[in-house]
PADRENVO-315078 format. One record per atom (N, C-alpha, C): x, y, z; residue in one letter. Coordinates in steps of 0.05 Angstrom, whole numbers, plus 32768, in hexadecimal, padded with zeros to 4 digits. Example, Ala and Ser with C-alpha at 12.3 -4.5 7.8 and 13.67 -1.06 7.14 Angstrom:
! PADRENVO-315078
81087F8E809CA
80F67FA6809CA
81087FBE809CA
81017FD3808ES
81117FEB808FS
81028001809DS
//
This chain:
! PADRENVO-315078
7E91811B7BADX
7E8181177B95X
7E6F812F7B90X
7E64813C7BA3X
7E5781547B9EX
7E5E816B7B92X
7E7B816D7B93X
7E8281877B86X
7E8781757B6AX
7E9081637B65X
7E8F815D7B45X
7E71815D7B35X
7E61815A7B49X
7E4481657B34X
7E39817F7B3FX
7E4C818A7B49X
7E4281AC7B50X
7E5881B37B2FX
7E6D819E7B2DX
7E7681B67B16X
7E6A81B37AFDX
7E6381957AFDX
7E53818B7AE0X
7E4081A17ADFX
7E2F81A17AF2X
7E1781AD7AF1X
7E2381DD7AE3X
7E3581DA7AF8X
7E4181FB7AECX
7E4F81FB7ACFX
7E5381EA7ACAX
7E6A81E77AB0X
7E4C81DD7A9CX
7E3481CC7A9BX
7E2081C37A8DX
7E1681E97A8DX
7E1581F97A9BX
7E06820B7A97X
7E1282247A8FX
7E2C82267A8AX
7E3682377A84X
7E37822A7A62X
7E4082157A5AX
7E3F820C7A41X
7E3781EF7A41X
7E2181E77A37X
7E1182007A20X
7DF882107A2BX
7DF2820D7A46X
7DE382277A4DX
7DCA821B7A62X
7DCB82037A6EX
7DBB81EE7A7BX
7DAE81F77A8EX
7D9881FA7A95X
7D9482037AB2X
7D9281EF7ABBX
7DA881F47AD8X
7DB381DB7AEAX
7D9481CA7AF7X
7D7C81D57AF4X
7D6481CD7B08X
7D5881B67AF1X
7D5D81BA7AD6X
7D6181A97AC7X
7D6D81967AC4X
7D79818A7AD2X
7D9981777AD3X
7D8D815E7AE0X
7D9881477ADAX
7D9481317AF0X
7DAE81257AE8X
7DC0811F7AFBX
7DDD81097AFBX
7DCA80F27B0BX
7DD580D87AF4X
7DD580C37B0BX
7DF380B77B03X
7DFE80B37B15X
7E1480A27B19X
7E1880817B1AX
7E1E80737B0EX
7E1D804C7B0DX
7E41804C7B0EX
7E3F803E7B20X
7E53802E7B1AX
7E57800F7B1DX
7E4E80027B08X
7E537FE77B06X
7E6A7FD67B0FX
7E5F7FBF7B1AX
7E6F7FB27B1FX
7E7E7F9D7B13X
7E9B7F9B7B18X
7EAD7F8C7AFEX
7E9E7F6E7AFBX
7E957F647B0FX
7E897F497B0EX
7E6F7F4C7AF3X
7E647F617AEAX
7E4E7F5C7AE0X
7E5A7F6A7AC3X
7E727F667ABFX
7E7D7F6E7AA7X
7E877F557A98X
7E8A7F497A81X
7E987F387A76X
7EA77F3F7A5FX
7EC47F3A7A5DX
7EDA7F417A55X
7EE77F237A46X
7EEF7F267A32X
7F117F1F7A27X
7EF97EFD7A2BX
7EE57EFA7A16X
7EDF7EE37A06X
7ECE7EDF7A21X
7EBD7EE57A2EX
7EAA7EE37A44X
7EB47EDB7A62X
7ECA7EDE7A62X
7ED17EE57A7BX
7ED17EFA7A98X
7EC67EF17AA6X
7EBC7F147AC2X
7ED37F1D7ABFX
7ECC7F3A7AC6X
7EE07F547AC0X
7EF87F497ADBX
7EE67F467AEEX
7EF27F427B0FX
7F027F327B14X
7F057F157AFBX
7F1B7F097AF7X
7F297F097AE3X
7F2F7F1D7ADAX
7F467F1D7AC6X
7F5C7F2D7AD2X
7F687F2B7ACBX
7F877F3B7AD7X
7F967F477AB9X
7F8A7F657AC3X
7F8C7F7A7AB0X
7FA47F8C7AB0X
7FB27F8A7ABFX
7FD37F927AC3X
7FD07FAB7ACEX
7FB27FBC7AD9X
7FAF7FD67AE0X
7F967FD77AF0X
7F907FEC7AFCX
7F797FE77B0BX
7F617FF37AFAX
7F4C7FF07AF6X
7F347FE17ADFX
7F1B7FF27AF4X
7F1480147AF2X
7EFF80217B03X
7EEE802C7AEBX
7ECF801B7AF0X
7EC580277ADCX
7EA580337AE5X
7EA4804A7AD6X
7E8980687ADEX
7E7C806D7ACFX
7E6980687AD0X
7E5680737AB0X
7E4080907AC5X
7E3E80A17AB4X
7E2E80B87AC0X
7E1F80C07AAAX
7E0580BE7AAEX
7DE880CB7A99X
7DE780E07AA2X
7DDB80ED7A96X
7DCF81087A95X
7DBC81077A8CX
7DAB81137A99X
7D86811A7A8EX
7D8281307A7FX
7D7781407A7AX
7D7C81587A72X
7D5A81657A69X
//
């Protein structure tokens, strides 16, 4: 995981110009139980024909 926010952080500062000391990642990743799907049903019991990985990432700036 560290080198994927060593690159955010090099790729945020090359465009559009960020200084990296500026930056905050936080990473969530929720869990399927606290999701409700397909008319209020938990994500964790539905059978989605695929596997179901979900990442949300903020940025501060």
């Amino acid at each position: 995981m560290s080198k994927l926010y060593k690159n955010m952080i090099h790729n945020l500062g090359e465009n559009p110009g960020i200084d990296g000391q500026n930056i905050t990642i936080i990473l969530l990743e929720p869990l399927l139980h606290n999701w409700s799907v397909r008319g209020g049903k938990l994500a964790n019991q539905v059978d989605f024909g695929f596997d179901v990985n979900v990442l949300f990432m903020f940025f501060h700036i």
